[in-house]
Each structure stands twice: as structure tokens, then as C-alpha cells.
C-alpha positions as CSV (number, residue, x, y, z in Angstrom):
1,X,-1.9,-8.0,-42.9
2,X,1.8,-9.1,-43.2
3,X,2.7,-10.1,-46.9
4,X,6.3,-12.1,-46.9
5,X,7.0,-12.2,-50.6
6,X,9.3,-14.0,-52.8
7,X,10.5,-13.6,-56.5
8,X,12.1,-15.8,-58.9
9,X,13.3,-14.8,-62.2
10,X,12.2,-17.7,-64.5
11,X,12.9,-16.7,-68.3
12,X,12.7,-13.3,-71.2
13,X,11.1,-14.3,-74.2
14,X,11.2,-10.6,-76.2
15,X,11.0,-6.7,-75.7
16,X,10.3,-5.9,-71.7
17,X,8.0,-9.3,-71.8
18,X,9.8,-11.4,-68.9
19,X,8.3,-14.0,-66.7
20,X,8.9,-15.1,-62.8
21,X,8.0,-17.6,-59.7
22,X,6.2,-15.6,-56.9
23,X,5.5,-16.9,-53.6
24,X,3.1,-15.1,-51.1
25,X,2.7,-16.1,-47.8
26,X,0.3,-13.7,-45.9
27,X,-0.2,-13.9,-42.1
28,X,-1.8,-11.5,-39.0
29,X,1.6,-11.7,-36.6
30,X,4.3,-9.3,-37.0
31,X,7.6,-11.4,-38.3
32,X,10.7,-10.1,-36.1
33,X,13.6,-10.8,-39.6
34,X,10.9,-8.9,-41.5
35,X,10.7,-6.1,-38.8
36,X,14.3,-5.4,-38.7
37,X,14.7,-4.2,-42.2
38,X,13.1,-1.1,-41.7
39,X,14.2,2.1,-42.3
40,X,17.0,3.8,-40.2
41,X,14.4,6.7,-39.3
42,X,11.8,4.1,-38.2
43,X,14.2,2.0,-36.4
44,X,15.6,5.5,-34.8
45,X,12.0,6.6,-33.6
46,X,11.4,2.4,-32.2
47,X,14.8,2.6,-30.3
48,X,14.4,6.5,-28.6
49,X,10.8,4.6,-27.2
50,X,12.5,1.3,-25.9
51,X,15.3,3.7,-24.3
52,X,12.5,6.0,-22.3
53,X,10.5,3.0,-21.3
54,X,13.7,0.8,-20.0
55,X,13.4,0.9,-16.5
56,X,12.1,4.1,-16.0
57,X,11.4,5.9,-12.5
58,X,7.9,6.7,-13.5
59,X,6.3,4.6,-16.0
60,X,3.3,6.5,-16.6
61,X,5.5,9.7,-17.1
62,X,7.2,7.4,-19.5
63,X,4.3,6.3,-21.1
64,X,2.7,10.0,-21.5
65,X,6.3,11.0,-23.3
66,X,6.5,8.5,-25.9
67,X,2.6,9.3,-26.3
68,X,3.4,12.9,-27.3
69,X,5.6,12.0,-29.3
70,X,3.4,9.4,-31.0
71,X,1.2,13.1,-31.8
72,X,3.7,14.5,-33.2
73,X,4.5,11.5,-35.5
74,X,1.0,11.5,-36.6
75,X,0.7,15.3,-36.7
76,X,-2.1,14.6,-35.0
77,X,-4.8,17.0,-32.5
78,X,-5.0,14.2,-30.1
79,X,-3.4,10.7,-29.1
80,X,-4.2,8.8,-26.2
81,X,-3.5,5.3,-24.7
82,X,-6.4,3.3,-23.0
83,X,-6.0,0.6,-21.0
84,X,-8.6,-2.3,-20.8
85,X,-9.6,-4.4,-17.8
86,X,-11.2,-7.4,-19.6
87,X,-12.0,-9.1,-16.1
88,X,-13.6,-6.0,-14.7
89,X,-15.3,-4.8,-18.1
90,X,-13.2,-1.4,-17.4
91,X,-11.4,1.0,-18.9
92,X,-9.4,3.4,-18.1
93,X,-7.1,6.2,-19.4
94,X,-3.1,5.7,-19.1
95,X,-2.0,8.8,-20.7
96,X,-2.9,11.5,-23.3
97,X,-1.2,14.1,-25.5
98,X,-2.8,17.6,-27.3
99,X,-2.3,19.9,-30.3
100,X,-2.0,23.3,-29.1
101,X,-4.9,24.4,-31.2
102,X,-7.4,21.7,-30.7
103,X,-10.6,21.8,-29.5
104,X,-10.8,17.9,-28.5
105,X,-11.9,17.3,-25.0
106,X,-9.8,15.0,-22.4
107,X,-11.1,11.0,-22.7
108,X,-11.9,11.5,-19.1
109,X,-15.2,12.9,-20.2
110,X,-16.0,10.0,-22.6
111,X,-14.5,7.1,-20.3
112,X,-17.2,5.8,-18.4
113,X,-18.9,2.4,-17.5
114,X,-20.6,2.0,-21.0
115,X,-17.6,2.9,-22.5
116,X,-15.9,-0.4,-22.0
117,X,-18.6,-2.1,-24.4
118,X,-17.5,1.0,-27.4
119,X,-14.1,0.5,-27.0
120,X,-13.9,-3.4,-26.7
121,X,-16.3,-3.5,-30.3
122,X,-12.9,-2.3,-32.3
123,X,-11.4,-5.6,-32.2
124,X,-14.4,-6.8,-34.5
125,X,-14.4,-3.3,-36.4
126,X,-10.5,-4.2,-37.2
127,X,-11.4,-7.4,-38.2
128,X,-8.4,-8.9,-37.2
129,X,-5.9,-7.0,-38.5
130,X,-3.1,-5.3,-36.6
131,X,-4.5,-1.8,-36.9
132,X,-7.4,0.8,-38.4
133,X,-6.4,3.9,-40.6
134,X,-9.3,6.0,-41.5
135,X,-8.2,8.7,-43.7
136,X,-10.7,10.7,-45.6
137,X,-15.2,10.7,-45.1
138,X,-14.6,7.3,-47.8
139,X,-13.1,5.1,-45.3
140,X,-15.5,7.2,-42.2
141,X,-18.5,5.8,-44.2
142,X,-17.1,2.2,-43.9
143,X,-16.7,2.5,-40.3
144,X,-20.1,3.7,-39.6
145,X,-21.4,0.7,-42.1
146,X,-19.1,-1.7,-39.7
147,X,-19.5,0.3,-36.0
148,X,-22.3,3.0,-36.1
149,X,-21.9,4.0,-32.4
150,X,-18.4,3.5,-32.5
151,X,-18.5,6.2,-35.8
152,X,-21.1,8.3,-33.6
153,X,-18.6,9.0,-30.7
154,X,-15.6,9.8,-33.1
155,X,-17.9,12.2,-35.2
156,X,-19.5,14.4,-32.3
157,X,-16.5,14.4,-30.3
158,X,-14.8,15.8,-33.7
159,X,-12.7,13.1,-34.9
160,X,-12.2,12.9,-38.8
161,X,-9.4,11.1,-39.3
162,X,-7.7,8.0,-36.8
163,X,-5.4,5.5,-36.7
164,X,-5.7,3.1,-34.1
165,X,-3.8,-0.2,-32.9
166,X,-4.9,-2.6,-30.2
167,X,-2.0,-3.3,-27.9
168,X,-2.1,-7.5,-27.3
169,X,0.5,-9.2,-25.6
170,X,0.6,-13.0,-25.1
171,X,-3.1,-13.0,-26.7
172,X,-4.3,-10.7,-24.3
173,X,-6.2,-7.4,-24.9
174,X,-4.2,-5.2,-22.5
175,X,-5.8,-1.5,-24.4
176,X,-5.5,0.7,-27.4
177,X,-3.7,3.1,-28.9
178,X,-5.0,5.7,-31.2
179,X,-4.2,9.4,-33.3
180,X,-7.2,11.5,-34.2
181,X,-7.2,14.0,-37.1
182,X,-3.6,13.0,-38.0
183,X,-1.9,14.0,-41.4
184,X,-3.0,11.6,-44.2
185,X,0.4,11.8,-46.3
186,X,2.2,10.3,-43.5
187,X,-0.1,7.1,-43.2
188,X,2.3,4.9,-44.5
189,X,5.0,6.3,-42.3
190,X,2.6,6.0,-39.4
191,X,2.0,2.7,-40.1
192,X,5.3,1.0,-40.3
193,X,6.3,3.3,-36.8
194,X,3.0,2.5,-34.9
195,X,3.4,-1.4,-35.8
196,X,6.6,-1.8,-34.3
197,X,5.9,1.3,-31.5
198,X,2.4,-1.1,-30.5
199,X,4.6,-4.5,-30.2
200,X,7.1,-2.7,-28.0
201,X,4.4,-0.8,-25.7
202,X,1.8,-4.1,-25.6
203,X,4.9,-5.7,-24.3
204,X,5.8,-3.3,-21.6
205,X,2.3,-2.8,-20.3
206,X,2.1,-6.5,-19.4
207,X,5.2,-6.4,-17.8
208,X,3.7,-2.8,-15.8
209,X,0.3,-4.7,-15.1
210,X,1.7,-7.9,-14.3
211,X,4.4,-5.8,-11.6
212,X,1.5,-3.8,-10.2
213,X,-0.4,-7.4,-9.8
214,X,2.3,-8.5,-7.5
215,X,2.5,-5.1,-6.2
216,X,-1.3,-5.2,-5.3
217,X,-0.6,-8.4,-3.5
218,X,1.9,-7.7,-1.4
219,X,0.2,-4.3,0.1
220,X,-3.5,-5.1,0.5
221,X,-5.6,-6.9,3.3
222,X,-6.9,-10.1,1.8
223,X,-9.6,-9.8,4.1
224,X,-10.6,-6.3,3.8
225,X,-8.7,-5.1,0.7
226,X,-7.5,-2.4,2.5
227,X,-3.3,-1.0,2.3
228,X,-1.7,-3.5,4.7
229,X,1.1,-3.1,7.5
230,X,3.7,-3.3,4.6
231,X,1.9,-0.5,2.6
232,X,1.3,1.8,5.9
233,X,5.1,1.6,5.8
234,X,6.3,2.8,2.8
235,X,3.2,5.4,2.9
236,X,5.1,6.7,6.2
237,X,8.7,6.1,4.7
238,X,7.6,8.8,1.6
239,X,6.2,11.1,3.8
240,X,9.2,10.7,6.2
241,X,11.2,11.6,3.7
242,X,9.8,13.7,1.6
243,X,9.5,15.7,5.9
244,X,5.7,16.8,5.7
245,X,4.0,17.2,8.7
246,X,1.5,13.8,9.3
247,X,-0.1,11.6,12.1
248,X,-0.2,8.0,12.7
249,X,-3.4,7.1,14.4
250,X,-3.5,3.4,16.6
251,X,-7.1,2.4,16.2
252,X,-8.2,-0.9,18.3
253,X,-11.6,-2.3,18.2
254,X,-13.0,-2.2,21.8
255,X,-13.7,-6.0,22.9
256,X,-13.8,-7.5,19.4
257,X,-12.4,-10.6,21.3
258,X,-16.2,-11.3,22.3
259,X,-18.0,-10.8,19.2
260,X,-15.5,-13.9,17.7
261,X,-16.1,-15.9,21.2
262,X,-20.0,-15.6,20.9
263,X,-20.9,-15.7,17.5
264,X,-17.2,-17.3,15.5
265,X,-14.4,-16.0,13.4
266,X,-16.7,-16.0,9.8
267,X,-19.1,-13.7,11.6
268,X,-16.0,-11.6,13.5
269,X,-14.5,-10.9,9.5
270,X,-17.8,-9.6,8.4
271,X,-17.8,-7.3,11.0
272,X,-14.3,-6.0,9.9
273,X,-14.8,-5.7,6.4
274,X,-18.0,-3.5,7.1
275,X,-15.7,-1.3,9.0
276,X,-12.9,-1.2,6.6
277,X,-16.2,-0.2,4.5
278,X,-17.3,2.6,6.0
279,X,-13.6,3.2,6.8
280,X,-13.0,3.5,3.5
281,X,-15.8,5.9,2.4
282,X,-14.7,8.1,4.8
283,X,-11.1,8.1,3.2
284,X,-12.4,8.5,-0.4
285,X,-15.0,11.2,0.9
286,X,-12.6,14.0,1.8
287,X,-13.3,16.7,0.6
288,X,-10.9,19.3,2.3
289,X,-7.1,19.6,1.7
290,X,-5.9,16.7,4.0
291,X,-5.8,13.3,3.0
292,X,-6.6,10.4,5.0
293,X,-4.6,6.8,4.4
294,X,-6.4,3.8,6.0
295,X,-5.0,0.3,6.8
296,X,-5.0,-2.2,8.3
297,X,-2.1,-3.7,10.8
298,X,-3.4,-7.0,12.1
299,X,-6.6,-8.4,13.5
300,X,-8.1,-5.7,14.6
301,X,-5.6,-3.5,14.4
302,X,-5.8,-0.5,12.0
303,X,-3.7,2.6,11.8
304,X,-4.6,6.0,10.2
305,X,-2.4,8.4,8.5
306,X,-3.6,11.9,8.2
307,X,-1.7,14.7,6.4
308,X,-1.9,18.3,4.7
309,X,-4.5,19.5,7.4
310,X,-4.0,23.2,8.8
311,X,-5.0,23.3,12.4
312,X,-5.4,20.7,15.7
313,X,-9.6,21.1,15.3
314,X,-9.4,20.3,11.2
315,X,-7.4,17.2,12.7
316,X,-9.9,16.0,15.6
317,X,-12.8,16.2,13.4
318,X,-11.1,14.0,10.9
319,X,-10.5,11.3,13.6
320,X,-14.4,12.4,14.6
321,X,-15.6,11.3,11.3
322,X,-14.0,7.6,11.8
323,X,-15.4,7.3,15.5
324,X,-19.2,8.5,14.0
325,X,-19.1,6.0,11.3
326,X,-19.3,3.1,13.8
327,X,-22.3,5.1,15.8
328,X,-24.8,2.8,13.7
329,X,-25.3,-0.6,14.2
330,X,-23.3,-4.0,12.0
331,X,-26.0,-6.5,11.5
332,X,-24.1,-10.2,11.5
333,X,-26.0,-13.4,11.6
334,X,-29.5,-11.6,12.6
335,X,-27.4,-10.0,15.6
336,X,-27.4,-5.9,15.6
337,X,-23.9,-5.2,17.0
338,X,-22.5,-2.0,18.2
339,X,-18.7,-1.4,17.8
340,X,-16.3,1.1,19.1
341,X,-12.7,1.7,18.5
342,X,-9.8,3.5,20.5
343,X,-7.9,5.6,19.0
344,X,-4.4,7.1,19.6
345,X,-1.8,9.5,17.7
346,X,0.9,10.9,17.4
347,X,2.7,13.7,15.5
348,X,5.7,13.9,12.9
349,X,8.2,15.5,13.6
350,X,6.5,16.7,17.0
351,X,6.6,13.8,18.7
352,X,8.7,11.7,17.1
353,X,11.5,11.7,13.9
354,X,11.3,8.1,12.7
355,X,8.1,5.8,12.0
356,X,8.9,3.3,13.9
357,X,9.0,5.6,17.3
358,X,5.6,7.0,15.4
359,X,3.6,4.1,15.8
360,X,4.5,2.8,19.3
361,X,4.0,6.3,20.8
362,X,0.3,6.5,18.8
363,X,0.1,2.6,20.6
364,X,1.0,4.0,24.0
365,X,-1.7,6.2,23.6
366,X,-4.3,3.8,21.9
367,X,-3.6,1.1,24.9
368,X,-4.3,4.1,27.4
369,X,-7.7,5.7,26.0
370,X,-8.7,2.0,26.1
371,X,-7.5,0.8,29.3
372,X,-9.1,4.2,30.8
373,X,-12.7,2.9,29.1
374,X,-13.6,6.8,28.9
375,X,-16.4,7.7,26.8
376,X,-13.9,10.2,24.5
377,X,-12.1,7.4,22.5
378,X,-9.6,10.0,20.8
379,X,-6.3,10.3,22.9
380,X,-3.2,12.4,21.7
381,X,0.1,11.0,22.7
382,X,2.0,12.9,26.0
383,X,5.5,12.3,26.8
384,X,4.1,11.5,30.4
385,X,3.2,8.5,29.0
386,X,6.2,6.9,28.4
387,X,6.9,6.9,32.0
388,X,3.7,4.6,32.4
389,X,4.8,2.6,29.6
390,X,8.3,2.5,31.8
391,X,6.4,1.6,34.8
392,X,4.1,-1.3,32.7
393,X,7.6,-3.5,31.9
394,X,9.2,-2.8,35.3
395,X,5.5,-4.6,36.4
396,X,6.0,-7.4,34.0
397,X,9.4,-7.8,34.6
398,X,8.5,-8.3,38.6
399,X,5.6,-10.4,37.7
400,X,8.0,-12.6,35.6
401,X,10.6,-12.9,37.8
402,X,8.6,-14.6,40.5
403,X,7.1,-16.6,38.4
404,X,10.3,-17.8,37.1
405,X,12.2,-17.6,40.8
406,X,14.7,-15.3,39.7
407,X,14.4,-12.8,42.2
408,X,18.1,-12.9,44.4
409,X,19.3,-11.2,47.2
410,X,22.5,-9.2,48.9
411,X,23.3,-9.1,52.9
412,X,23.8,-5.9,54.2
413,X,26.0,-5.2,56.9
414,X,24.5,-3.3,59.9
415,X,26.8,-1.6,62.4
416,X,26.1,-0.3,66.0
417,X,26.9,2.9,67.4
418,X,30.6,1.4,68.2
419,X,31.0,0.1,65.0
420,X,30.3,-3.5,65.7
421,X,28.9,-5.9,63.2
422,X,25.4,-6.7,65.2
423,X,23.7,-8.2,61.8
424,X,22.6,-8.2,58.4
425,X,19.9,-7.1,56.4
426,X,18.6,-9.1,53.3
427,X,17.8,-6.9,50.4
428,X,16.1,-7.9,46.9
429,X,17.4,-7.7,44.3
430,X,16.8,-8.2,40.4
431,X,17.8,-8.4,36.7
432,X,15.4,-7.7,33.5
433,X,15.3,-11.2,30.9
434,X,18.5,-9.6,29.1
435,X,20.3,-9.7,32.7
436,X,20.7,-6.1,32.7
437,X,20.2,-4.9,37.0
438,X,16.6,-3.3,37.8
439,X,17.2,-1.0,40.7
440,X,15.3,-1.3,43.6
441,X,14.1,2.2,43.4
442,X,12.1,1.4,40.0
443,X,10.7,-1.7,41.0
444,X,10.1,-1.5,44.7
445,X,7.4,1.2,44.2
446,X,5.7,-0.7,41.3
447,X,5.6,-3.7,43.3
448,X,3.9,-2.0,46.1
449,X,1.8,0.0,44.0
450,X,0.0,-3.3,42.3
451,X,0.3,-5.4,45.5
452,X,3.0,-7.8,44.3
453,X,5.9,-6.8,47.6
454,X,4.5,-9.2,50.2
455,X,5.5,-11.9,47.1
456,X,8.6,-10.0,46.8
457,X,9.7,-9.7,50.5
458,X,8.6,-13.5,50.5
459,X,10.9,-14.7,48.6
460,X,14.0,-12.8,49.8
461,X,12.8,-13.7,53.3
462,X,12.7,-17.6,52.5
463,X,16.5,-17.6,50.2
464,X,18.2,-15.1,52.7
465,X,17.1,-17.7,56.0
466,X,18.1,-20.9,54.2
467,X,21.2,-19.3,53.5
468,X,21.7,-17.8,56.8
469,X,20.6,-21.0,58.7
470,X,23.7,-22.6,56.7
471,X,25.9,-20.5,57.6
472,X,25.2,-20.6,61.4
473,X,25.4,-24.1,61.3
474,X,29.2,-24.1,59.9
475,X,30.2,-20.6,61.4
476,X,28.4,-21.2,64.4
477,X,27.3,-16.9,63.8
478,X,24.8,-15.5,66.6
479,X,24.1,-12.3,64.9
480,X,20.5,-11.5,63.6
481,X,19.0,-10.9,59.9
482,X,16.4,-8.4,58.9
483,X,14.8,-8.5,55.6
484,X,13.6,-5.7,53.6
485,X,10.6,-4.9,55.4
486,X,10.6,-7.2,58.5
487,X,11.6,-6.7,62.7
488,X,14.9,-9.0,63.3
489,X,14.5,-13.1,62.2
């Protein structure tokens, strides 16, 4: 309770008898005038915590210093700060600080799903007040009167003594902070610190959670609530930088196109968030020293980072334990469908030094596993691939160029054996969308190779004769023309 109190001097009748106005007005919210008059050492010990928590690099490094020093304050055996999920019915421990003598074990072995339901029945055992100070077995009996099993869980876990403040922020419950077995002569001090310590904390925890909301957001899947392509970024970025050895795994779903054509979109995202499921499990389940970082990139693109694994077999049998999870059956709309995924990787800094070269050499590999439809779905990224990758534009950039009629040509001389113009020779030629020249040595082979010259030779053939035929008319020229691969026209 806050008690904002004012005295007036009225009148003195005789001896010390004297008599004054008093006003009282008592209220439940902190009043910031009233607040600032504190003592300089209080107002010291507020400031030193708004200094460590201002911006700090690591907030819950922050937040475990100022809650040592809250111990230490209290001369307490144990302080801790929980954090309530009132949506969730969770809770959860932020940070914690020991005596070196005490025998109190972590919260961690307390904090469970039932715990929620102990920890949220304060607010009625404070009774609406700002804080609780229990200082001697007088004030214990009260509590077990008001909270029995609340007085049950301090007792055996060998509490005596707390103080504890619920940190609220815009009226919401956001956790709590407490001191067990603290030093009674100091309650007053403790008091007046912890009031003004609670304010400051309650405030920045809503900013943290409300930062880490946003943050959530931003880097999960809506659909499957897995990291997204944004999180799978920075997750490479750190480990980029901080130069550990990883592996970015492509994974494609094999003919997912068809399950969305036969049976419709709703039923093609149940079938991905049972995968990022069992995905998932797989991720939290690791029990060896890697660690595996699932997301998802788009539709049904995922990509896997693995690091902190010793040898190329520890590796496989991680990318093993992804492909096995899809071995059973998805049941969607009464249908039992089977799924399969390709999946290629590569190395940092084997294979490549930046992410970005990363993931396109683990999607040159992904795109060749599953264009090869062999049974082994795992392929490791070669630089022999790249030259397939090479010859896979140079096809496009043929294919586009005749669908576009872009393809040109040059006239050859040819000479006979006394060095007399007898002809010309039409050969094609070609320039990539950015203009840049595609010699005839790279794309003359790949148009060969995936039966596209007879187009090419085609078209040269029909631009080189008009032009030709124009030129005899005004030159009145008898010599011949050959094209690329064609007797004399």
C-alpha cells in the first residue's frame, strides 16, 4: 500500500499538547513524485540496474546480473525471476542467483506444468498489494492459513523467509520476482529497493517479450511454425562467422505438385506440417553432439543445417534419420500418402566460403539426386556439377533465343587454293539476355546434345539466304553460301 500523507499544524493549547489537519490518501500504484524522494543509496542501486539493462547485448545475461545482485541486497540463499505465459498457462525460469552455502535446489526442478497454477495463486495470496514479506514462522503461519500448497513448496524446498513482487506492466502479469531466506533487518531496505527495482524490470520485460513477439514473427513459418528463409539466414550468418564447420542440406519433396492437383492446397498444407512434425522431432531428438536446424524456405522447400558432428558417417546418418521419418505413410482426407524428399549438401568452408554460394551448390545437388530419380535420395555436392549447371543455362539460353528469334549470324569468307573469294559460309551466332556473346563452342554441343541444332541451323539458313538473295539482286554476286552444317545453297 502507498500512504501519501499530509500535515497541517492547526493550534498549541499547553505543555507538548498540540493539535493538526491530516490528510491520508492511500492507493495500490506506485506515485513517480513520491518515488523520487528516496534515498541516494536506493536511488544509486535503481540507477546501476537501469544502466545494465539499457540496451544491452544480452538481456538475459543482463537480467541474471541485476538478479545477483538483488541476492546480495536481500542477503539472501536464493533469488530468482519467473516469467509467466498467462495465454499458455506456462511458466518458465529467466534467471537465478545462489549463496555459496546453500543447499536450495535450481527452480528447474520445481518448474513444471502444475506449477503454473502455484505460482499464478500469489496474486490472490498478496491480496493486491505490490509485494509479500514473510519474515519470521508468525507471518509463515499466515501464509499457510491464506495458500497452504503455496506454504508446502516453500517449506520442503527449505524456504523460511521471502520477499516476493509480481512484475505487472500495463496490467499485465508478465512473472515474479522473489528472495528466499533473506536477512530480516534489511526488510524495510528491501522494500523501498525491490518496489522501484520491480517497476523498472516489469517495464523492461514487456519491452523483451513484446521484441521477441515481433522477433517470433518475422522468423517462423506461419504454416508450419518452423525457422523460416529469414531465420535459416542469420542461423548461417552466426555460424559463418563465428567459422565452424556446418552443412546446408536442399531438401525438395518429390512430386508434391500432384498431391495439391488431386486432392487441393488445404490437404497439400496438412501434408507439410506433418512433415515439419516429424521434421521437427527429429531436430529436438538429438542426442549426440551435432545439432540439427530445420526450416523451411518456400513451398516445399526446406533446408537443413547440421553442425558439431565428427565424421562424414555421423553426418549421413543424420540426413538418414530425415529420409526414414517419411518411410511411414501421411493420412489426408481418408487418402494414405507416401512422400519422399531429395536431398542435397554442401560443406562450409569445403565447398564453399559464403552462404549464399552454400545453398545454391546444396540446390545443384538437390535438383540432380531428383532429376536422376535414383532410389538413394542423399547426394553430396561435386564441383563436376557446376559444369552441368553451366551446360543447363547455355540450354535455356538456346531454347530462349529461338523462341524469341534472336539467334544472328556472320558470313565467312572461303578462299580457294589461289586465294580467290569462291563463297561464304553462314555461321550462328548468339548473345545471353544481358547481351554478353555465347561462343559457339559452348552452345553448339548443347544444342546437338538435346536435339535443338536442326532449329538452330534453320534459322541461320533462312536469315543468311534472305540476306544473300538481296544482295545478289543489287550486286548481281554469283558466288555460293554454305551454312553451318549444309553442302553449298
Amino acid at each position: 500500500m502507498w500512504f501519501n500523507m499530509s500535515f497541517i499544524p492547526l493550534s498549541h493549547e499547553k505543555d507538548n499538547l498540540c493539535y493538526c489537519l491530516y490528510i491520508v490518501e492511500v492507493t495500490l500504484k506506485a506515485d513517480a513524485k513520491r518515488l523520487s524522494t528516496v534515498s541516494a543509496d536506493i536511488a544509486s542501486y535503481v540507477l546501476e540496474t537501469c544502466i545494465k539493462l539499457q540496451n544491452p547485448d544480452d538481456f538475459k545475461e543482463a537480467m541474471k546480473e541485476v538478479c545477483a545482485d538483488v541476492r546480495d541486497l536481500c542477503d539472501s540463499e536464493h533469488c530468482c525471476i519467473l516469467l509467466m505465459d498467462t495465454e499458455k498457462r506456462k511458466c518458465s525460469v529467466l534467471c537465478e542467483a545462489f549463496s555459496k552455502d546453500t543447499k536450495l535446489l535450481p527452480m528447474d526442478k520445481y518448474v513444471d506444468d502444475a506449477f503454473y497454477d502455484i505460482a499464478y495463486s500469489w496474486l490472490d495470496t498478496i491480496g493486491g498489494s505490490n509485494c509479500l514479506i514473510v519474515k519470521n514462522e508468525q507471518d509463515m503461519e499466515l501464509i499457510k492459513e491464506r495458500n497452504p500448497i503455496w506454504h508446502d513448496s516453500i517449506t520442503s524446498a527449505g524456504g523460511k523467509t521471502i520477499v516476493l513482487f509480481p512484475l505487472e506492466f500495463k496490467d499485465e502479469l508478465l512473472g515474479f520476482m522473489w528472495a528466499i531466506n533473506f536477512s530480516d533487518d534489511k526488510a524495510l531496505t528491501i522494500k523501498e529497493t525491490l518496489e522501484l527495482t520491480s517497476f523498472i524490470l516489469a517495464s523492461e520485460l514487456y519491452s523483451y517479450k513484446m521484441i521477441e513477439h515481433l522477433r517470433y514473427m518475422s522468423y517462423t513459418d506461419a504454416l508450419t511454425k518452423l525457422p523460416n528463409r529469414f531465420a535459416s539466414s542469420d542461423y548461417l550468418a552466426d555460424l559463418i562467422k563465428r567459422n565452424e564447420k556446418f552443412t546446408a542440406v536442399s531438401i525438395d519433396l518429390n512430386n508434391f505438385k500432384s498431391v495439391n492437383d488431386a486432392l487441393g492446397f488445404k490437404a497439400g498444407n496438412q501434408v507439410l506440417i506433418e512433415i515439419a512434425r516429424r521434421w521437427r522431432a527429429v531436430s529436438d531428438g538429438q542426442c549426440s553432439g551435432s545439432k540439427a536446424y530445420i526450416t523451411r524456405i518456400n513451398g516445399d522447400e526446406f533446408l537443413l543445417i547440421i553442425y558439431g558432428y565428427e565424421t562424414d558417417e555421423e553426418f549421413r546418418s543424420i540426413i538418414a534419420s530425415y529420409v526414414d521419418v517419411l518411410a511411414d505413410s501421411l493420412t489426408v482426407d481418408g487418402c494414405d500418402l507416401y512422400i519422399t524428399a531429395s536431398f542435397g549438401y554442401a560443406e562450409f568452408p569445403a565447398d564453399a566460403a559464403t552462404g549464399d554460394s552454400l545453398i545454391s551448390y546444396a540446390n545443384l545437388a538437390m535438383n540432380e539426386i531428383k532429376k536422376a530419380r535414383s532410389s538413394d535420395h542423399i547426394l553430396k555436392f561435386t564441383p563436376n556439377l557446376l559444369k552441368n549447371e553451366h551446360k543447363l543455362e547455355i540450354e535455356n539460353i538456346v531454347r530462349k533465343a529461338l523462341k524469341k528469334d534472336t539467334i544472328y549470324f556472320n558470313l565467312q569468307p572461303q578462299y580457294d587454293m589461289e586465294h580467290k573469294l569462291r563463297g561464304f559460309e553462314a555461321l550462328a551466332r548468339m548473345k545471353d539476355p544481358e547481351g554478353n556473346f555465347v561462343s559457339p563452342a559452348d552452345f553448339i554441343p548443347i544444342a546437338e546434345k538435346v536435339g535443338l541444332i536442326d532449329k538452330v541451323d534453320s534459322t541461320v539458313f533462312k536469315k543468311a539466304t534472305a540476306f544473300f538473295s538481296r544482295l545478289i539482286k543489287k550486286q548481281g554476286l554469283t558466288l555460293p553460301l554454305a551454312s553451318m552444317f549444309r553442302q553449298d545453297i
